[in-house]
C-alpha positions, 0 to 999 in steps of 0.5 A: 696316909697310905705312906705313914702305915708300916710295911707289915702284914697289919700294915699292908691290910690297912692300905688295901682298906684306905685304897679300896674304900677310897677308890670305890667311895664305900662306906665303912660298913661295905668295906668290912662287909666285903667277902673274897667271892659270892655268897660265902658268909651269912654276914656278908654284904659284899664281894669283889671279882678281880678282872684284868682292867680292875676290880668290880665289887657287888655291894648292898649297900643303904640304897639296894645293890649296886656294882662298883668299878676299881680301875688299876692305877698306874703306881703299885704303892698307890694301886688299890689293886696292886694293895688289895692283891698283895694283901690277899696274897700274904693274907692268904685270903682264898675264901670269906671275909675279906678284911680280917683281923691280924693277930699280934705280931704277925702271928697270922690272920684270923678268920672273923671279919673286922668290924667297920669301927676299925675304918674310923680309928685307922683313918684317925690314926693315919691321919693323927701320924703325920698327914694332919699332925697340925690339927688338933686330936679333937679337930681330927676326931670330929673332922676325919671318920670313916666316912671321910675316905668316901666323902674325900672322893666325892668331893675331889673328883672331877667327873659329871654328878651322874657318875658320881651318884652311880658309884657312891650308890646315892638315892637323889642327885641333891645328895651328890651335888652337896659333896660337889658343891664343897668341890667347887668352892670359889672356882668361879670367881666374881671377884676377879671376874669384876676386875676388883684383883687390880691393886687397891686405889688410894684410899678415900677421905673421909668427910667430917660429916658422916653419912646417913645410910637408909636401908628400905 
């Protein structure tokens, strides 16, 4: 997704938001609500602290406030670090919200935030441009939101419930082991495990007679 978006500052905006709300499992409202620091607008919900080993973001998000952890990634064009760095720094985002909105052509950054309907038609968009050109528009637009960038990490990674619940903020554990159970699907396998994935025997005769089943 991240590869199909142009190399413009509209384009270099959207990565840092797929990068960040994938990395830390966020909602499409904590993304949008984010702010550059702390207690800088009236409508904010959020905001990220840039450390050495990654970022933090504050988040008061549906369960209460919560600290979510961004670590660096090893490859600039997927970091959302490196992404949200560069987009701040062409942005020229110092102070407020910091997901704006770009003016046509590039012709600079506006000051009000995006709104968090902007996640679900980028993800869309993103998708509909190459990823998942085989899926229908409609299959796309009710398989793919802005919740898919948070449901996509739940469900992927590979680490115990406890932190995943933590990070995406979940009020029960039962929420995080729905995602968890979409993970695992068929990783234990009873069909092979029974030795059943040897090759087929030959198949049986049928009697002439057919047989009676009785189900008690």
């Amino acid at each position: 997704m991240l590869g199909v978006l142009d190399m413009d500052l509209r384009g270099l905006r959207d990565r840092a938001i797929l990068a960040i709300g994938f990395a830390g499992g966020l909602r499409r409202s904590e993304i949008t609500g984010l702010d550059r620091g702390p207690e800088q607008t009236e409508d904010g919900t959020g905001w990220i602290e840039i450390l050495d080993g990654g970022v933090l973001l504050t988040i008061n998000g549906k369960t209460g406030w919560r600290e979510v952890e961004i670590g660096r990634g090893s490859r600039p064009e997927t970091c959302p670090i490196a992404l949200l760095e560069t987009w701040m720094r062409l942005g020229r985002i110092a102070r407020g919200p910091l997901f704006r909105r770009v003016a046509k052509k590039n012709a600079g950054v506006a000051a009000e935030r995006l709104t968090d309907k902007h996640v679900a038609r980028l993800v869309q968009n993103a998708c509909s441009r190459r990823a998942c050109a085989a899926i229908s528009r409609r299959e796309r637009k009710r398989a793919f939101a802005g919740h898919s960038l948070r449901a996509g990490l739940a469900s992927s990674a590979q680490i115990e419930e406890a932190h995943v619940q933590k990070h995406l903020g979940h009020a029960s554990a039962e929420m995080t082991r729905r995602y968890q159970r979409k993970r695992d699907r068929f990783k234990v396998n009873l069909t092979k495990a029974a030795g059943c994935e040897r090759s087929p025997s030959p198949p049986m005769r049928l009697h002439r007679r057919p047989a009676i089943l009785i189900f008690r």
